[in-house]
C-alpha positions in Angstrom: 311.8 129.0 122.9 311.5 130.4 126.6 311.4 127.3 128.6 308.9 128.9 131.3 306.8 129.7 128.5 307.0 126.4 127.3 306.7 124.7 130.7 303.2 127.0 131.0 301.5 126.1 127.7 301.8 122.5 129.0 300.4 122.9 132.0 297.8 125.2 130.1 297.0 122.6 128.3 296.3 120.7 131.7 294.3 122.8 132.8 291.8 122.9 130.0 291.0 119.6 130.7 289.0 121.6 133.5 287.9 124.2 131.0 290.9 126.5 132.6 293.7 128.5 130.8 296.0 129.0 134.2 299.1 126.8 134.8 298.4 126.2 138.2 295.1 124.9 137.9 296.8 122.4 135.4 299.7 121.1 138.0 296.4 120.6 140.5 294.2 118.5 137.4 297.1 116.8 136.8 297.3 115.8 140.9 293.6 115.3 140.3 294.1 112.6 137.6 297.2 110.9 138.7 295.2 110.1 142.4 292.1 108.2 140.4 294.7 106.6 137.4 298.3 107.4 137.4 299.2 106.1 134.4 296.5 108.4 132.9 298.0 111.3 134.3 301.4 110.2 132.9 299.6 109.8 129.3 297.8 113.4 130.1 301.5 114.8 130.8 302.5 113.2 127.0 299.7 114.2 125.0 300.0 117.7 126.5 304.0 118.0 125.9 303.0 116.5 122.7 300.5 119.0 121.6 302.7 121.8 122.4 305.5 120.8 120.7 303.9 120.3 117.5 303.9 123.7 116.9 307.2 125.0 115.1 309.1 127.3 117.3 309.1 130.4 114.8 304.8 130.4 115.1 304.9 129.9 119.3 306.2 133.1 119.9 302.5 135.5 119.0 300.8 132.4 119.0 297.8 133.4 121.4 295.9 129.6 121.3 299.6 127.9 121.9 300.2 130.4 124.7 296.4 128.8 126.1 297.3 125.8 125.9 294.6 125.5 123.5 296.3 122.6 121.0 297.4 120.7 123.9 293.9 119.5 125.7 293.0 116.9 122.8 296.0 115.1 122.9 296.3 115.4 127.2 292.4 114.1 126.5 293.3 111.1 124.9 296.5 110.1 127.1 293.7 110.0 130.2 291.7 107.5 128.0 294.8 105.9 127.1 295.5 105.3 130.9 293.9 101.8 131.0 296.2 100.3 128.3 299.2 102.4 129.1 299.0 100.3 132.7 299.8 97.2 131.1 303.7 98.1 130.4 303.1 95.7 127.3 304.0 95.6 123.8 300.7 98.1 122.9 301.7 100.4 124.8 304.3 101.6 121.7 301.0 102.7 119.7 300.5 105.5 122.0 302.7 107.9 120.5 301.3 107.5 116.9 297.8 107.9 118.1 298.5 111.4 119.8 299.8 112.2 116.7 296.9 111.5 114.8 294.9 112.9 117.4 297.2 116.3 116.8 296.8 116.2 112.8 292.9 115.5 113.3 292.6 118.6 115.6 294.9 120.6 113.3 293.0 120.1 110.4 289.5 120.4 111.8 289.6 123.8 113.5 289.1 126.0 110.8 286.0 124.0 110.0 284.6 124.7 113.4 286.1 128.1 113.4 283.9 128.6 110.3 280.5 126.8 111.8 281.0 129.1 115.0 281.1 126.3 117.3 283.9 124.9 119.6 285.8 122.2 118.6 286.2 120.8 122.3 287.1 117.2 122.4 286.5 116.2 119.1 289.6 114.7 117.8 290.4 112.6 121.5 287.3 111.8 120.3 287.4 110.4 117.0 291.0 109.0 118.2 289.6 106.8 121.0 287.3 105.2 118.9 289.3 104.3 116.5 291.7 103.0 119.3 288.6 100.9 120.7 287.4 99.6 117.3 291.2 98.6 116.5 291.7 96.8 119.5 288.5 94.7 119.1 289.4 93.9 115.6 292.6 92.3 116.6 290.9 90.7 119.7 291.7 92.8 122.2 290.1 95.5 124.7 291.2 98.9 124.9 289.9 99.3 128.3 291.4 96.3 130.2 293.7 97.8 133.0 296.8 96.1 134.8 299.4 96.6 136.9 296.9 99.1 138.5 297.7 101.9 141.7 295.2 102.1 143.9 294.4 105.1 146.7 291.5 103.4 147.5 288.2 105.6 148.1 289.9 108.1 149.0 291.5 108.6 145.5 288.2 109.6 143.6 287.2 112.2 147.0 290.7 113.7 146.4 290.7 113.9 142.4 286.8 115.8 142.8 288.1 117.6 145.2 290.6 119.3 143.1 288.7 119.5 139.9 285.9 121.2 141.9 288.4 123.8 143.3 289.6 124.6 140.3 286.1 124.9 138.6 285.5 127.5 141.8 289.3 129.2 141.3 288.3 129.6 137.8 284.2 130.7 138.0 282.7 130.4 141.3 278.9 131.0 140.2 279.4 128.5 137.4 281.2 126.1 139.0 278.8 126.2 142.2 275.3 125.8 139.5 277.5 122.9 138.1 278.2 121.1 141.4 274.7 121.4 142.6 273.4 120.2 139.4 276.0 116.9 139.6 274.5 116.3 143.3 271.1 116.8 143.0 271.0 114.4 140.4 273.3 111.8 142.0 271.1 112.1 144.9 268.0 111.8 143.1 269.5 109.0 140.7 270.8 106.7 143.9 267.5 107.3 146.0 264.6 107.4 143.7 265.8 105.6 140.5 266.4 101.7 140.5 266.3 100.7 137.2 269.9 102.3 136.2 268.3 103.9 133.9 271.5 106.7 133.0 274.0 104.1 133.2 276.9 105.1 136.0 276.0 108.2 137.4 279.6 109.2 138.0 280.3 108.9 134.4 277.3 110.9 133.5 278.3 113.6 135.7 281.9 113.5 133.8 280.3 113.9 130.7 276.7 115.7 130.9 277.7 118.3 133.7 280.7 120.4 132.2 278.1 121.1 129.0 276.7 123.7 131.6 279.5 124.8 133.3 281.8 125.6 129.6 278.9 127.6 128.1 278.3 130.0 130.6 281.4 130.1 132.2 284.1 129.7 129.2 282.2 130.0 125.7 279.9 132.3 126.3 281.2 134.0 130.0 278.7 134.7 132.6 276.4 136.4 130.2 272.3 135.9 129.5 272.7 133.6 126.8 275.7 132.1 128.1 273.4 130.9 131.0 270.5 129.5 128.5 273.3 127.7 126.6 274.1 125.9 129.3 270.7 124.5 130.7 269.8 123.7 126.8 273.7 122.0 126.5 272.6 120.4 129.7 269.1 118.9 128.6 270.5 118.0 125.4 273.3 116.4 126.9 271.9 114.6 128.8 268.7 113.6 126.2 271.6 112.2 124.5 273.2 110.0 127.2 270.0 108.9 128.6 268.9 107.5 124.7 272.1 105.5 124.9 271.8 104.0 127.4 268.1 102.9 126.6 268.9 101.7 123.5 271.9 99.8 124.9 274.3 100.4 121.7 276.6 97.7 122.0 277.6 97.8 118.0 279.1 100.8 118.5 282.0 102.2 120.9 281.8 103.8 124.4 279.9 107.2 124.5 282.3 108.7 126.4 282.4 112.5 126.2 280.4 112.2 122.4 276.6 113.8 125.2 278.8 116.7 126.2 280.2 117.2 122.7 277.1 117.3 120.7 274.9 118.8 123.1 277.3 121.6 123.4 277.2 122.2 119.7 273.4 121.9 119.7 272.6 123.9 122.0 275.1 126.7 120.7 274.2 126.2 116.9 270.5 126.9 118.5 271.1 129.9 120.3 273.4 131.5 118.2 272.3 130.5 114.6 270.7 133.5 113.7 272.9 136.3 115.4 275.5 137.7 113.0 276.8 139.9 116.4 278.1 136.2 117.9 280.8 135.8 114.5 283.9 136.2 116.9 282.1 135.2 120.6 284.3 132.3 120.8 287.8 133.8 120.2 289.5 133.8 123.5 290.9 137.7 122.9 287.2 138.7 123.0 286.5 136.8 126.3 289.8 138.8 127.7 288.0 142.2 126.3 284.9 141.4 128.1 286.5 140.8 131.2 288.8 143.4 131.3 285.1 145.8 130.5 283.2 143.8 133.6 286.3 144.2 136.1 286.4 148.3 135.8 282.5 148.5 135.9 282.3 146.3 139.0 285.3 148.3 140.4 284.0 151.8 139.5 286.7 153.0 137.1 286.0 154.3 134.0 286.6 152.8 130.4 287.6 155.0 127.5 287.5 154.7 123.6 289.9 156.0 121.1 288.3 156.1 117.9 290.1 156.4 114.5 288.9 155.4 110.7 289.0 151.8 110.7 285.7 152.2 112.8 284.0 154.3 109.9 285.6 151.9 106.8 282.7 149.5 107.2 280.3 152.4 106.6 281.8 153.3 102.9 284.0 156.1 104.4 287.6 156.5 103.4 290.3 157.3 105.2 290.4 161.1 105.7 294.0 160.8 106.0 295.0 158.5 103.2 294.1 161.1 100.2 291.2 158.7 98.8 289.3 162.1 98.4 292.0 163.9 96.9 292.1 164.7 93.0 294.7 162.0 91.4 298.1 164.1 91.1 297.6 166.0 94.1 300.7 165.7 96.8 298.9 165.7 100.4 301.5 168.7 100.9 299.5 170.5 98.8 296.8 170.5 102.0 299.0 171.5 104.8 297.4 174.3 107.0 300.4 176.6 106.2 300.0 176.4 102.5 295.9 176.7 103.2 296.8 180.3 105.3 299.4 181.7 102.6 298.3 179.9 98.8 294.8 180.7 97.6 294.5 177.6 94.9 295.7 175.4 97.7 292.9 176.9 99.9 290.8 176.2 96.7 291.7 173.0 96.6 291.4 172.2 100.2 288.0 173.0 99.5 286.7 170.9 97.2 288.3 168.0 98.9 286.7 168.7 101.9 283.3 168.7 99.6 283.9 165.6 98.4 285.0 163.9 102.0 281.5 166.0 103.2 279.4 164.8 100.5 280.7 160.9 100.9 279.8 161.3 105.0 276.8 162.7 104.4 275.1 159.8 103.1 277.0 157.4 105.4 275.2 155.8 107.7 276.6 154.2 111.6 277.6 151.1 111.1 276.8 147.8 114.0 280.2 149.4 115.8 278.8 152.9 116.3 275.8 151.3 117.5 277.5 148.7 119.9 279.4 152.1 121.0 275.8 154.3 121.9 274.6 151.0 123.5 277.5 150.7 126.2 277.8 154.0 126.9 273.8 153.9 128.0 274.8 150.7 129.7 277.4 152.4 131.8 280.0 150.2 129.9 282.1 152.8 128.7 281.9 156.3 129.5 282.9 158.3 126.3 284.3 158.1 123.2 287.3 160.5 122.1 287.4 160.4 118.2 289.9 161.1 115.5 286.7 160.7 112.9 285.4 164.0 111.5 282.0 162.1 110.1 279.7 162.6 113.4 278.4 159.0 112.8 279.4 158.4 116.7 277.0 161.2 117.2 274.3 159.6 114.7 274.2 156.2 116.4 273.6 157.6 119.8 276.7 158.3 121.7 276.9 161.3 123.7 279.9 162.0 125.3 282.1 162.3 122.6 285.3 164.7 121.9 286.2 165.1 117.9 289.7 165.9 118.1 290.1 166.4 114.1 286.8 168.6 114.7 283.4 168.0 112.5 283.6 168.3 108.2 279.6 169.3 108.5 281.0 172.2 110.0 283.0 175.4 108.9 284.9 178.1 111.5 286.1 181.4 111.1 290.3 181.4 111.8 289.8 184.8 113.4 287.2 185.1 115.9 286.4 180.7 115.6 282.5 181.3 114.6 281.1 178.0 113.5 278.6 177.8 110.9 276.7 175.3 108.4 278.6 174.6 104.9 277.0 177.5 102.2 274.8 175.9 99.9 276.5 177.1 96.8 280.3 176.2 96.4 281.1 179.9 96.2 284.9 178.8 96.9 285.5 177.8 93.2 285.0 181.8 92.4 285.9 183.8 95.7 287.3 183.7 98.6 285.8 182.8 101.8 285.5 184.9 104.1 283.9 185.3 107.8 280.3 187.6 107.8 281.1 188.6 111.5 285.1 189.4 111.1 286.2 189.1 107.2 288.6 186.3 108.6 289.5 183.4 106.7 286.5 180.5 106.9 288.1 176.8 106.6 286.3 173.3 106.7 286.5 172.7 110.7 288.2 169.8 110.8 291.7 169.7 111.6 294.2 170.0 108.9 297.7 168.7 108.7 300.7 171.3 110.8 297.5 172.9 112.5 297.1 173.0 116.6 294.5 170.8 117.8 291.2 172.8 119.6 293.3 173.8 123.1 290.1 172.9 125.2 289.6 169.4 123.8 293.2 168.4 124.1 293.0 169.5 127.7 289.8 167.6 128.2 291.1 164.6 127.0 294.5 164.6 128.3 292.7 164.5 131.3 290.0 162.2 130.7 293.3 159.7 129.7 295.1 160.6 132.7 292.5 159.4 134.5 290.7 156.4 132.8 291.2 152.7 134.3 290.6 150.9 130.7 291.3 152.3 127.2 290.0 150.5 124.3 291.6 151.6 120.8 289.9 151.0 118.2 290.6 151.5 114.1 293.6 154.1 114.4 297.2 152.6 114.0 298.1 155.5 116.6 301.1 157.1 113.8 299.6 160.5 114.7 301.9 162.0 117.4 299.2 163.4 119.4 297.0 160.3 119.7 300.1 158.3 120.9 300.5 160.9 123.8 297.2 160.4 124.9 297.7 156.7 125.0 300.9 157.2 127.1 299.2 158.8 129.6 296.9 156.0 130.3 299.5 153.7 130.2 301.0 155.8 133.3 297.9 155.4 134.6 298.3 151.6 134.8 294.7 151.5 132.6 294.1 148.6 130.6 295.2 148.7 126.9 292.5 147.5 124.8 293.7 147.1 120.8 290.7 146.4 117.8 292.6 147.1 114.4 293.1 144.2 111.5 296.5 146.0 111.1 299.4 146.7 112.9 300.0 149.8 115.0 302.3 152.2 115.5 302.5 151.7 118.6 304.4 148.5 120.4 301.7 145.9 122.3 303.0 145.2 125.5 302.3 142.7 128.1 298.6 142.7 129.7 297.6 144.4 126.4 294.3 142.7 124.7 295.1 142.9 121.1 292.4 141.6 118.6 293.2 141.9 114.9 290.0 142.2 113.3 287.8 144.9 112.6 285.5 146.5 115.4 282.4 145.7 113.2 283.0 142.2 114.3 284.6 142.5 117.3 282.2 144.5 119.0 279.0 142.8 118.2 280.4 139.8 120.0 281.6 141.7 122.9 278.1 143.5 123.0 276.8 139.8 123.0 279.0 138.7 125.9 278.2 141.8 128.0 274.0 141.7 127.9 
């Protein structure tokens, strides 16, 4: 394994600590830590290299949430907790190791149930782990938190380790992270002024463990959107409902709160606002939050955002692949189709046909599915600014989307070869007993969509050539790109420096490079969420 790549998933792993993903902003938590409890930033450092090793080398590699630093933040939470008893340089310390590895098969083991419940698992299994540290210790008479052999900056260490938490809260969302400082102040200020009774317990530890509720929903979970912003002030309330009732009820039976407010409130307050939206399946997968980004950047910046369409957008709405020969009669050789044998074999023009019939027939009734419709709604947003299509079903059209350009052309459509007149399919399918032929020309009519060895329409390859040449973001979506043509037009916005975009459950023809977003699912659950993260 690449040791830089290594090297950054651990300080990744840092760096969500903060509710960050960059390695720098995990060397500065790490400095933040290590100037309030050094030994707790040594345990962070363990737990972190810990939870990225755990991984086996041959899954690291595509691994997106290893790459985050995703499976390294429990175990870097629990070596901070472990900071107090790791100070004593005694005998206990030896029980660290096997408790960040519990904490690693907890987290392991509980993620899919979360991913299912379409909630974060945050700091669950440091969680769970630390109490069953503290309730250990106690039953063998001991206490988990007693610290020795202490280091001590003084007060200047807590000013320095706040310091650097809040810049990287600011480095990483500056309207967030600003809401979530004021919040932490106004309160302190309020709690050491007007309130004598103590009735929140410490107010620094409050702050530790009510505050980032606000600041992870609408700046991580749910990024800088509308409900990404109620999230947070109902995380908030409930977070702190939950700390306050506590500390009321002075629960001595049971072990330290400490980040169980931020925890549950989150998942309240998420489970609240997002239990009855279907659109929010994937809103917590990190590849959509790149997506959205990558969408907000070229809006704020004035470029334009482009979406290649193929038939994974359409599958959803009961329509086959045009190209996989679904449609055709069983026995038939796709050959048998090719616009050569169409010009020069009369039962293969036959033939041709009645399959485009049956394809025409099957669209008809089709309806646009949540992914047209998430489409029609960004392009009226400004979001995107057209759609170029390999789809000859017109369901782009029947959501709402205007600016589209059907390469393959339109199967409710039929052209004369000669002089290219359009018309509507005859009502009758005289093609079974004659030929047909143009009313304007006697030239050959065809289905006008575009079959295989035949040219594209010249004026919407040029069009889109140049709409590609010039686009800032693509976004691909249900097409493996194999067809020659389609890959061209991706090439030219790659020498455009846009950015690459990828929706598709399946693999592509074509290679994903570095600074590509690519989400393997299928757009009629990606783009809901996306929709979601963009209102």
């Amino acid at each position: 394994m690449n040791f830089k790549k290594s090297t950054n998933a651990i300080f990744s792993s840092l760096a969500q600590v903060a509710f960050s993903n960059k390695p720098i902003n995990g060397l500065l938590i790490l400095f933040a830590i290590f100037f309030v409890s050094p030994f707790g930033a040594v345990g962070a450092f363990i737990g972190a290299l810990a939870g990225v090793a755990s991984i086996r080398p041959n899954y690291r590699e595509n691994n997106i949430s290893w790459s985050l630093g995703i499976l390294g933040y429990n175990p870097a939470i629990l070596g901070i907790i472990w900071g107090n008893t790791l100070s004593r340089l005694d005998s206990k310390s030896i029980l660290f190791l096997p408790f960040i590895f519990l904490c690693i098969a907890i987290d392991r083991h509980t993620r899919p149930y979360f991913e299912r419940l379409n909630i974060p698992p945050l700091a669950f299994s440091s969680l769970i782990t630390a109490w069953i540290c503290e309730i250990l210790f106690l039953l063998f008479g001991d206490s988990f938190w007693i610290a020795s052999n202490t280091i001590s900056f003084g007060s200047i260490g807590p000013i320095i380790c706040v310091s650097l938490v809040a810049i990287v809260l600011i480095l990483e969302a500056p309207f967030p992270a600003f809401l979530s400082i004021l919040m932490v102040s106004v309160f302190s200020f309020i709690s050491g002024q007007l309130i004598t009774s103590n009735w929140i317990g410490p107010v620094s530890l409050w702050g530790f463990t009510v505050a980032p509720a606000f600041f992870c929903c609408y700046a991580i979970f749910l990024p800088n959107s509308r409900i990404g912003f109620k999230t947070g002030i109902l995380a908030t309330l409930s977070s702190s409902l939950i700390w306050i009732v506590f500390y009321l009820f002075n629960f001595k039976w049971v072990p330290e709160p400490l980040m169980m407010p931020f925890v549950l409130g989150t998942w309240i307050s998420m489970h609240f606002m997002l239990r009855n939206k279907d659109k929010s399946k994937l809103s917590l997968n990190p590849l959509v939050w790149e997506c959205v980004r990558k969408i907000k950047e070229i809006k704020k910046t004035g470029g334009n955002t482009i979406v290649l369409s193929g038939a994974g957008i359409s599958t959803a709405s009961g329509i086959p692949d045009y190209t996989s020969g679904v449609w055709l009669p069983r026995g038939d050789s796709v050959t048998e189709y090719e616009y050569n044998n169409f010009l020069t074999v009369p039962l293969s023009r036959k033939k041709y046909w009645s399959a485009c019939s049956n394809f025409k027939n099957i669209s008809s009734k089709s309806l646009p599915n949540i992914a047209h419709k998430v489409l029609a709604d960004l392009e009226k947003k400004g979001l995107i600014n057209g759609i170029v299509t390999q789809n000859v079903d017109g369901l782009h059209q029947k959501a709402g989307s205007e600016n589209v350009i059907e390469l393959h052309g339109n199967i409710q459509k039929i052209k004369c070869l000669n002089c290219q007149h359009e018309t509507s399919w005859p009502q009758l399918a005289r093609w079974e007993n004659s030929e047909m032929v143009c009313d304007i020309c006697n030239g050959l009519l065809k289905p006008s969509v575009i079959a295989i060895g035949e040219n594209l329409n010249i004026n919407d390859w040029e069009t889109s050539k140049e709409i590609f040449r010039t686009c800032d973001c693509l976004i691909v979506i249900g097409t493996q790109l194999k067809i020659s043509s389609v890959s061209e037009l991706v090439a030219d916005a790659r020498r455009n420096s846009a950015r690459i975009i990828v929706i598709n459950p399946s693999s592509t023809g074509m290679p994903i490079f570095d600074g590509d977003t690519y989400l393997p699912f299928p757009s009629e659950k990606v783009l809901p969420s996306v929709s979601l993260l963009l209102e």
